[in-house]
Each structure stands twice: as structure tokens, then as C-alpha cells.
Steps between C-alpha positions, in 0.01 A plus 500: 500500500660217399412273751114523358593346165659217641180427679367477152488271206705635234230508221212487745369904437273674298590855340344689759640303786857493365517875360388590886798316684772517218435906450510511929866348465634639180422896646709388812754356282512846299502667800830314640656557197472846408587563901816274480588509099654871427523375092156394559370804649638718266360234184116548632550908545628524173227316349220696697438212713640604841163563640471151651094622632411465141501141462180332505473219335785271366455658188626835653866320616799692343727254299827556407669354179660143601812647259605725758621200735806499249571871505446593885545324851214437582454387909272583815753374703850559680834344339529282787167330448554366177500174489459341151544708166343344185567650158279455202609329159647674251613472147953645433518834547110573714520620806349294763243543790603504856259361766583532831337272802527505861428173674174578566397586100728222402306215741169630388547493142579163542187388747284629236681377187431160669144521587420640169661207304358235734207607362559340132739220601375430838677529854732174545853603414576322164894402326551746245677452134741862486496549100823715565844435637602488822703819448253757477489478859837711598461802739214377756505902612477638180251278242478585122167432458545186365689361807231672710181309331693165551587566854100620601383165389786347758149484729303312235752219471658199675734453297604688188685351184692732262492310171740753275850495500677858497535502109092455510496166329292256706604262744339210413651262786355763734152453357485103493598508859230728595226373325607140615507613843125654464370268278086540554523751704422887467763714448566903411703638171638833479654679245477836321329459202782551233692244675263224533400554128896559389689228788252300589237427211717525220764260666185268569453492132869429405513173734206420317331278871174630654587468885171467679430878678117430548501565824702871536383811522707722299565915641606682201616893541582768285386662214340359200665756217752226348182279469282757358781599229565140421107424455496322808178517717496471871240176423774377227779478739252315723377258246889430381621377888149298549566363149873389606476420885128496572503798724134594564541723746623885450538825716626798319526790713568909450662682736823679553824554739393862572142327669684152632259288632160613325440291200180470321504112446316310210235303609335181306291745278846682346450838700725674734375626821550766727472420870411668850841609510506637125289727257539585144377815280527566150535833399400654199858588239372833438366629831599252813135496605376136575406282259174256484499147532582385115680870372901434476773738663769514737536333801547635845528252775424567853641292827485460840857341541723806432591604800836615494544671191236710324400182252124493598372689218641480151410579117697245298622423149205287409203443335180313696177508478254401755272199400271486829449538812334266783348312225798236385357155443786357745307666794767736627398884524646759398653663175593237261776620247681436151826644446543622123912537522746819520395882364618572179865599516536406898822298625512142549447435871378192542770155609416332216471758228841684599635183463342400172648873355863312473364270268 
């Protein structure tokens, strides 16, 4: 089933059309899964949701709480087909998730990563700015997922520059050499969005020099809850880095280690999409039933790409509600989201608020 998106434009169908083919692909993937997943099998029959005939509609998919990737082992496949294990970020002392890919999971996560963000930057490989060290990248079997993010947008790049030393203070030669090298020319920043505020803005301010970033595209990740404490709005921390280095241009994105490879992307209106490959619902707090366009609740997301571990349907930690669908001024269809931040009392999970939480 696959093969048919790829024939497709990633934003290209309406509800009707995508609900058909994604639901057609999902039921095979919970088929595989509960046939090959014995922890998975046993999950769905405990929750009354064994009988796989039931399913009719997306909103009929059984999810399973992304929280148990850090208590179980979670894999549709042998030992010997492992090929890359990612683990999700974590604050001292939190257990971690454990994703594990075979080649095949691994090399499509990535296709699709890269057609989705070609999307919003455009398709000509671009040199990046790394607002990180060049550390974080240890273990190329087994990524935190922190190493992981960096090493996905490997594809994106020609050339990427890390421009923090290890102690996180800012390597300043590193940048002048960079932006002297690309002077004029389009470039990509990435960074997780306490560290370009902490590392990269605030040492911006300190020098006290406006470097001229008018032409970059910066990709922040990670969650907004260090903002949202300190008073800081997504459209502040965007006004602050065009006010300081003229960047115009910004693509947030939401997505998660436990779904690598589906991100629901910003586009130029400010709202975060869900693709062909993708699907979000918000369920209601009280009940789990579906929420409408506008009502707030959790968020499960749905993907294609999980095909190696049971990953394809999951009720998170957070809070979304769905602004539209097929109706976003930027012309792409399907559901257009906003992300409201973590349920009251969850863990820290994302790379940049874990990180923020030794602070």
C-alpha cells in the first residue's frame, strides 16, 4: 500500500480520499502487528479491541498509550533484523522509549521525512547551521533523540556546521566562517527551541552584532513549555530572531521519535499539517470519543511509516485541537492543527523541554 502514496502529492487529498487509502493501510498495518507483536496482541485483547473486523473508519483504530514504549519492548520483528534503535529524550531519572527499525522502516522514515520538508523549504539540498555540538552525535546505532533529529536532516544538507562548543557556549569563529562562505545565499538553521533561544539568541545579544540571517530558514523542534512558563509566545520567539538576524522565514514542526518521519510542518499561515502519510484526532478528556474541529483534547496520531514496531497508532501526552480541515489558506488539504503543550501532570518528553528541566 505504500507504493500508492508515493504516487501522490503529500498534501494533495481531500478527507474522503485520504481516510479511504490511509484506513486501507493502517488495518493491514494492525493486522501485521497483532500477528507478529505478542505484547501487542495481548495490549488490543485486553482493551476489547482484538476484533480487528470492527474497524471501520480511522476513527475505529485501537491506540495504545505512547508511554508504554518506555515500559515494554515493543517490536514486529526478529532480533536479527534490527537495524537502528532510537530512544526518546528524557529528563534524570525518566525512563526512555525504545524504537526499534529494520532497514526497511528506517529508509522509509527517512524518504518521507524528506519529501515532507521539501515541501516548506523546497527540494535543492541546502548547508545547514547545527545549533548544537558536534557531540550529540555518538552511537550512530543507538540515537537519543536528539542525535537522531540531527542525523535525519543529514539528507537535507550539503554541508552542516555545528556552531556550539561542548560546554554550549557558541562558537562564534564557526559562525563567521559559515555565513561568509554563504553570504546571499539560502541556507537552513536547526536547533531545538530551548537551545536556539538559550545558546544561540541570547549569545547573539551578548556580542551585541546583528549578523545578516535574511536569507535562512530556521527548523525549530521541541516543545514550547519553557516558553509558555517564561511568557514567551511561539510568535515572540519569532519576532526576537527576525528582530536580531532578519530571519523571515520559520518552520516549526510537531512530531515525535515514537512516529519518526511524520511531522506536521508549519506552513506560511502558522498551522501544522498532517499529510497523506499522517492523521490526527482529538479525543474528548472525559470520554475518548472524537472531537470537532475547534473543541480541545488529546491527541492521537496515526501513521503509515511504522512498520516494524507497533507505533502506527498512538494516544499521547498532549493537548491539540484541530483548527480545519481542507480549507487552510496555504492551499494544502487536509487537517490543519495547533498544538496546546503537555497534559497536566505528564512527563517532559520533548528534546528541548527535557533539556530546559536542568535549568
Amino acid at each position: 500500500m505504500i507504493d500508492n502514496f508515493h504516487n501522490l502529492e503529500p498534501y494533495s487529498l481531500n478527507k474522503e480520499e485520504k481516510e479511504k487509502l490511509l484506513l486501507e493501510h493502517e488495518l493491514e498495518l494492525t493486522k501485521f502487528h497483532y500477528n507478529h507483536c505478542e505484547l501487542y496482541r495481548n495490549i488490543l485483547n485486553a482493551m476489547g479491541g482484538g476484533n480487528l473486523d470492527d474497524i471501520k473508519s480511522l476513527y475505529d483504530l485501537p491506540s495504545i498509550p505512547v508511554r508504554l514504549f518506555k515500559e515494554l519492548e515493543l517490536k514486529s520483528i526478529k532480533d536479527e533484523e534490527i537495524f537502528k534503535i532510537m530512544t526518546s529524550s528524557g529528563t534524570t531519572g525518566q525512563k526512555v522509549s525504545k524504537i526499534y527499525t529494520d532497514k526497511f522502516t528506517a529508509l522509509l522514515q527517512q524518504k518521507v521525512f524528506i519529501r515532507l520538508m521539501s515541501e516548506f523549504i523546497g527540494k535543492k539540498r541546502l548547508p545547514m547551521l547545527i545549533v548544537d555540538s558536534p557531540s550529540v552525535i555518538k552511537d550512530r546505532k543507538q540515537f537519543s533523540a536528539r542525535g537522531a533529529g540531527i542525523i535525519t536532516l543529514n539528507v537535507l544538507s550539503t554541508k552542516m556546521t555545528y556552531i556550539l562548543n561542548d560546554d554550549m557556549s557558541l562558537n562564534e569563529n564557526a559562525l563567521i566562517e559559515f555565513l561568509e562562505e554563504n553570504k546571499g545565499q539560502k541556507f537552513l538553521i536547526f536547533g531545538f527551541t530551548f537551545m536556539l533561544y538559550q545558546y544561540f539568541y541570547k549569545s547573539l545579544l551578548k556580542l551585541n552584532k546583528k549578523y545578516d540571517m535574511s536569507k535562512a530558514y530556521m527548523m525549530q523542534s521541541g516543545g514550547w513549555k519553557k516558553f509558555e512558563e517564561n511568557k514567551i509566545s511561539k510568535e515572540e520567539f519569532q519576532r526576537r530572531f527576525k528582530d536580531i538576524c532578519g530571519i523571515e522565514h520559520f518552520v516549526d514542526h510537531y512530531g515525535m521519535v515514537e512516529q519518526t518521519g511524520c511531522v506536521y510542518a508549519d506552513c506560511e499561515c502558522g498551522n501544522m499539517h498532517a499529510s497523506i502519510y499522517s492523521d490526527i484526532i482529538i479525543r474528548n478528556y472525559k470520554d475518548f470519543s472524537p472531537c470537532k474541529i475547534g473543541q480541545e483534547g488529546i491527541i492521537q496520531v496515526i501513521s503509515s511509516l511504522a512498520h516494524s514496531y507497533p507505533g502506527h497508532s498512538l494516544l499521547t501526552e498532549d493537548r491539540g485541537v484541530i483548527l480545519g480541515e481542507d480549507d487552510c489558506p496555504c492551499g494544502r488539504k487536509g487537517k490543519y492543527i495547533k498544538v496546546l503543550g503537555r497534559m497536566k501532570n505528564a512527563e517532559l518528553r520533548g528534546c528541548s523541554d527535557t533539556y530546559a528541566a536542568k535549568f
